[in-house]
C-alpha positions in Angstrom: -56.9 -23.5 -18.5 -59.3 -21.6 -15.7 -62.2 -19.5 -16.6 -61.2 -15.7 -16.5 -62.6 -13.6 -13.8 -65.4 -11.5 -14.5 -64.6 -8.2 -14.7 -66.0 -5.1 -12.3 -65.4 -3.7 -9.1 -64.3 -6.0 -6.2 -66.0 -5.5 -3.2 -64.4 -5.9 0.5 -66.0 -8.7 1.4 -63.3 -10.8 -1.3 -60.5 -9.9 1.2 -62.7 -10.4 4.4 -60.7 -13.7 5.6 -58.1 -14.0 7.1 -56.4 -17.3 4.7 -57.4 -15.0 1.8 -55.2 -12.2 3.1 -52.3 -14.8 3.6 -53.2 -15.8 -0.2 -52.9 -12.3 -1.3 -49.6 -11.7 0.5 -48.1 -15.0 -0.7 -49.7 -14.9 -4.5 -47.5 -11.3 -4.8 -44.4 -12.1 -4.2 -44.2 -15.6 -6.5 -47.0 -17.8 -8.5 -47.9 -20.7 -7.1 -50.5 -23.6 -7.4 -53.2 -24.0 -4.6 -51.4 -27.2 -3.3 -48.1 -25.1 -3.5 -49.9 -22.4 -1.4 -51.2 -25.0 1.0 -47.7 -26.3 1.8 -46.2 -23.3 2.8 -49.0 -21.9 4.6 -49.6 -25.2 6.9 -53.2 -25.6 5.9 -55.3 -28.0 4.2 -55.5 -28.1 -0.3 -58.8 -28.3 -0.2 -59.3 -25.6 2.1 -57.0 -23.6 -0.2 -58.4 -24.4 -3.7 -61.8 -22.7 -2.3 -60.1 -19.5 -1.4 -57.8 -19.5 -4.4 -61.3 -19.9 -6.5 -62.8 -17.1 -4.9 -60.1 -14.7 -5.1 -59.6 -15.6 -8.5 -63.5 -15.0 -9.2 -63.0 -11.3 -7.7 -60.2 -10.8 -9.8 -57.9 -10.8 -7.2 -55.5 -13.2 -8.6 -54.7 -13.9 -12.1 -53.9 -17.0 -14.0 -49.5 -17.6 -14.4 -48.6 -20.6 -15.4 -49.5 -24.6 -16.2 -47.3 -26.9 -14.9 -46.4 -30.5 -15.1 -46.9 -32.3 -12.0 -46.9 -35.9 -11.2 -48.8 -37.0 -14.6 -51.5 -34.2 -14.1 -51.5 -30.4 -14.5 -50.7 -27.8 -11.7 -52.4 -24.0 -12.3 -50.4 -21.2 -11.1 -51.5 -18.0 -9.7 -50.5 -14.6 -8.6 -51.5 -11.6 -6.8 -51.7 -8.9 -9.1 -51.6 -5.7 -6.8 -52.7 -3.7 -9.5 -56.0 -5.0 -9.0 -56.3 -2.9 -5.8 -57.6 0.4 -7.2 -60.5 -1.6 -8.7 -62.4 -2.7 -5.3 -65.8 -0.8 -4.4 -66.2 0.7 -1.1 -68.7 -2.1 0.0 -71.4 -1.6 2.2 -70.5 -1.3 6.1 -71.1 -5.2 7.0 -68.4 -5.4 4.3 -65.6 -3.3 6.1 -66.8 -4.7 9.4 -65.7 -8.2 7.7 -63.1 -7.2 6.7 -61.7 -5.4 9.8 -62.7 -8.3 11.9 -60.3 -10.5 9.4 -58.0 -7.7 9.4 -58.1 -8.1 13.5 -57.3 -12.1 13.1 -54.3 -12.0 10.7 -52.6 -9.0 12.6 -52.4 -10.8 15.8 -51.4 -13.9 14.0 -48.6 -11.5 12.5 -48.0 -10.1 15.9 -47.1 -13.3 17.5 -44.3 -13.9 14.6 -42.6 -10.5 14.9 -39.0 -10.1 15.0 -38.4 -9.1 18.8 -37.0 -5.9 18.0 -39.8 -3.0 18.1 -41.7 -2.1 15.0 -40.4 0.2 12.4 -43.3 2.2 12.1 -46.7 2.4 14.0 -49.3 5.1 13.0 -52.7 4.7 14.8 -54.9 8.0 14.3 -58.5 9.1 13.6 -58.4 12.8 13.0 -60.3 15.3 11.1 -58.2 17.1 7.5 -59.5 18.8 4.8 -60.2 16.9 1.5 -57.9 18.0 -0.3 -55.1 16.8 2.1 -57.0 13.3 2.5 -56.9 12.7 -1.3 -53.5 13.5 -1.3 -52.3 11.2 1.6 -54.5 8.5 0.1 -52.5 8.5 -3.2 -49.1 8.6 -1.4 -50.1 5.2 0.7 -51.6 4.2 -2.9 -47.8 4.4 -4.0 -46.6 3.2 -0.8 -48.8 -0.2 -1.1 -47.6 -0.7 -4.6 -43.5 -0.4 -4.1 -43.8 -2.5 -1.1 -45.9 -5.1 -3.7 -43.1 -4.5 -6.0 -40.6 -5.5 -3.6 -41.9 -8.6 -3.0 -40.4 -11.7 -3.5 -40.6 -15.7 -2.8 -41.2 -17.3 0.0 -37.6 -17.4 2.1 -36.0 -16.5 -1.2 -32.0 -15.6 -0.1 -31.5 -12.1 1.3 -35.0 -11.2 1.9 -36.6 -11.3 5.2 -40.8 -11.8 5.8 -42.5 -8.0 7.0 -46.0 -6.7 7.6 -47.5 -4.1 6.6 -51.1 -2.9 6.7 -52.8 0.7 5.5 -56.4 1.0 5.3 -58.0 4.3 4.9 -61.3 5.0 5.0 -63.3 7.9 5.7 -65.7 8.2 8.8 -69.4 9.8 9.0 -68.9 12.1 12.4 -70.8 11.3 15.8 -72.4 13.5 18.0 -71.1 14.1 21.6 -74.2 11.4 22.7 -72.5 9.2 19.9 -74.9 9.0 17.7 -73.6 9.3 13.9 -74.5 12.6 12.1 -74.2 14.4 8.9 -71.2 13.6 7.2 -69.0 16.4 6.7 -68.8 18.6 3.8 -67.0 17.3 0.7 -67.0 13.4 2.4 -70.1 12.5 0.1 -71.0 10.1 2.6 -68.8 7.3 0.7 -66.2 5.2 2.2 -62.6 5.8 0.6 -59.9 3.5 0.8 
């Protein structure tokens, strides 16, 4: 039986790789053991076990299942999108991480997409009020979480693979020289995602 994770925020840096994204995206929609995992991703057990070990750490996955497997055991694990709402801002490196794995796994996406043109592209950095932002963050909250819902196995019957990605954050303004100043009023200076 594995150790539970230890409770508490999750910072960005957990996510901030592009196999552990995969993980996350392939833990939600069935359980599976780290040699499972390693199959149908086309990369190495080993390499696999260490991110599974870290995300489970974070709290990012959560212990399923034991299962017999050739004479030995076999620990299953899932993605457990809940665990979302608990992840700290991070410090700046960490977004930077994980925008830069973020970058990776999107192209990798990119060059598996259906040749028909995306459903839905929304690229924008604009100024709202607060007030609005909280309330579009909650609706992509509730986007995020039906589309984790709808997940299922791996080239289970009637369901084709998709991508999606929403990540919100709040900027600090720049100047015209573009040079960051004061954040705006009712920001707080934090990150929100």
């Amino acid at each position: 039986m594995p150790t539970e994770p230890v409770p508490g925020a999750v910072t960005l840096r957990a996510f901030a790789h592009p196999l552990r994204l995969r993980l996350i995206s392939l833990l939600t929609g069935a359980p599976m053991s780290a040699a499972e995992a390693a199959r149908e991703l086309g990369e190495s057990q080993a390499n696999v076990s260490y991110h599974v070990r870290r995300l489970h750490e974070a709290g990012l996955l959560t212990f399923a299942e034991e299962v017999p497997v050739r004479g030995g055991r076999a620990l299953r694990y899932r993605h457990d999108p809940a665990s979302g709402p608990a992840i700290a801002q991070g410090g700046t490196e960490d977004l930077r991480m994980l925008a830069a794995a973020l970058s990776e796994e999107l192209q990798r996406r990119s060059r598996l997409r259906d040749p028909e043109p995306p459903r839905h592209f929304t690229d924008t950095e604009v100024w709202v009020a607060p007030e609005e932002w909280a309330a579009l963050v909650e609706r992509a909250s509730e986007l995020g979480e039906e589309l984790h819902r709808a997940a299922r196995a791996p080239r289970s019957p009637g369901a084709i693979p998709v991508s999606a990605s929403l990540l919100f954050f709040a900027m600090h303004a720049e100047d015209a020289g573009g040079e960051e100043a004061q954040d705006p009023p009712g920001t707080g200076g934090a990150d929100r995602s």
